[in-house]
C-alpha positions in Angstrom: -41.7 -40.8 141.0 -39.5 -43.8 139.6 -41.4 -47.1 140.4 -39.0 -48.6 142.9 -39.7 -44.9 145.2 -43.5 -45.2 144.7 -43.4 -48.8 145.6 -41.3 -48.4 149.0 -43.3 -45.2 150.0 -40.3 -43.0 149.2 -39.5 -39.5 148.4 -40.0 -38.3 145.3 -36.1 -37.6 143.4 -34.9 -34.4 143.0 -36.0 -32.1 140.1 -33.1 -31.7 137.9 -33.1 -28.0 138.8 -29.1 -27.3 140.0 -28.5 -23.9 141.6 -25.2 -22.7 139.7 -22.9 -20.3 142.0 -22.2 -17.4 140.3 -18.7 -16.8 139.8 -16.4 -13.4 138.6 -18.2 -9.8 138.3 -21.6 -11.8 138.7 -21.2 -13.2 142.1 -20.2 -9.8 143.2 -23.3 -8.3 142.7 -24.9 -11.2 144.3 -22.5 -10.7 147.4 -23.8 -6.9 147.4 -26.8 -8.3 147.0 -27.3 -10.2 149.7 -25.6 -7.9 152.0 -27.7 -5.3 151.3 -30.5 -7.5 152.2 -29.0 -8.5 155.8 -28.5 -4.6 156.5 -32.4 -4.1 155.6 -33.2 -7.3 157.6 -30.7 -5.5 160.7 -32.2 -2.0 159.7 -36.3 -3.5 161.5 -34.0 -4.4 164.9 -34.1 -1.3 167.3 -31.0 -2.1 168.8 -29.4 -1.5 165.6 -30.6 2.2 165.4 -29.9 2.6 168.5 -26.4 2.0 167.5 -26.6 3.7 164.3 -27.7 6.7 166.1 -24.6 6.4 168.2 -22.4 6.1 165.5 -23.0 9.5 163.9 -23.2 10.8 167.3 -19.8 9.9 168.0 -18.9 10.9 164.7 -20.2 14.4 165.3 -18.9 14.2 168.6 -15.4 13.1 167.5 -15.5 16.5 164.9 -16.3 18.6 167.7 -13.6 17.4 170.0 -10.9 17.5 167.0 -10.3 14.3 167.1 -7.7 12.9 164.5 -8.0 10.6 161.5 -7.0 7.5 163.5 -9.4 7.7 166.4 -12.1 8.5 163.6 -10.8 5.2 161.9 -10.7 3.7 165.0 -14.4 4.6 165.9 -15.4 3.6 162.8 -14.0 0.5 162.9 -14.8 -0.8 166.3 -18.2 0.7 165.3 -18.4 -2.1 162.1 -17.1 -4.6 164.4 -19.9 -4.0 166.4 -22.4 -4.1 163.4 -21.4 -6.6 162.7 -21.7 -8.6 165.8 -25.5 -7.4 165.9 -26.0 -8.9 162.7 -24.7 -12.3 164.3 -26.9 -12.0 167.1 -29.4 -11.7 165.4 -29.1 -14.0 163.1 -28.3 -16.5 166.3 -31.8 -15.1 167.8 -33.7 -16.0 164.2 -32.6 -19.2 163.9 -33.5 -20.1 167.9 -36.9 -19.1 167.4 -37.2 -21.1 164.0 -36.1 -24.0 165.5 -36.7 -23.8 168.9 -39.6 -21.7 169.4 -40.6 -23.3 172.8 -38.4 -21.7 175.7 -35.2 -23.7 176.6 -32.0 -23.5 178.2 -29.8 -23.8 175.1 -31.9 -21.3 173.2 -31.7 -18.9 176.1 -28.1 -19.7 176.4 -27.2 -19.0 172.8 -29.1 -15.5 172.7 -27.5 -14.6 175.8 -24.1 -15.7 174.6 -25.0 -13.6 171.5 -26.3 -10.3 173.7 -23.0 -10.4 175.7 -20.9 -10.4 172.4 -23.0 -6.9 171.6 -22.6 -6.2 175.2 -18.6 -6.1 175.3 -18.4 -4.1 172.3 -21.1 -1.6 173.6 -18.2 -1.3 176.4 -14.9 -1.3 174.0 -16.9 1.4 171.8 -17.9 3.5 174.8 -14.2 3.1 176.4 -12.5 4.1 173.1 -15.0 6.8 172.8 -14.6 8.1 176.4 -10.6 8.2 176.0 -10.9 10.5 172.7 -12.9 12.7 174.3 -11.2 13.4 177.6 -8.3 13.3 175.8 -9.0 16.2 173.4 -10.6 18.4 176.0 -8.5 17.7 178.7 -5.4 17.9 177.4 -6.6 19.9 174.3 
């Protein structure tokens, strides 16, 4: 500590460390990096197998029904979408418990906030996924 900080009781100054951001190729691996590490993180939630599960369902679902390339790109993208949402959610629900772990009505309203946003896309992937299906055996 410098003398004036020790005198007044104060924190001690920063250690010269400075995190440098990577930049080019570099930060690119550190992107994947990290990403993979969220999807490991999202991998322990059961809600997210859950969904996993009904991804490839559909997508075995979607082959059996002949189902063209755009509704399997459309699955599959309102399928991310929803991945991606979870991940939000849960990163919502992880920091509410770190820094609210007593129950309140903000913390309760943020997770819930967070649940509908899963919710809604539960629906639009369920929708999209009942329309394909009908669609190709119905009207073949």
């Amino acid at each position: 500590m410098t003398d004036r900080n020790a005198q007044a009781g104060g924190p001690e100054p920063l250690a010269s460390t400075v995190i440098k951001k990577k930049t080019g190729v570099a930060h690119l691996f550190a992107a994947a990096q990290y990403s993979a590490q969220g999807f490991r993180r999202l991998v322990q939630e059961s809600a997210f197998r859950h969904e996993l599960l009904g991804f490839v369902g559909g997508l075995v679902v979607f082959a059996l029904v002949g189902a063209n390339l755009f509704e399997f790109l459309g699955f599959i993208v309102l399928m991310m979408l929803m991945f991606s949402v979870e991940a939000l959610n849960t990163a919502i629900e992880e920091l509410v418990d770190r820094i609210s772990p007593e129950i309140s009505t903000v913390g309760r309203n943020a997770k819930d906030l967070g649940s509908f946003a899963v919710f809604c896309l539960i629906i639009a992937n369920g929708a999209f996924a009942f329309y394909v299906i009908v669609s190709r055996v119905l009207l073949g």
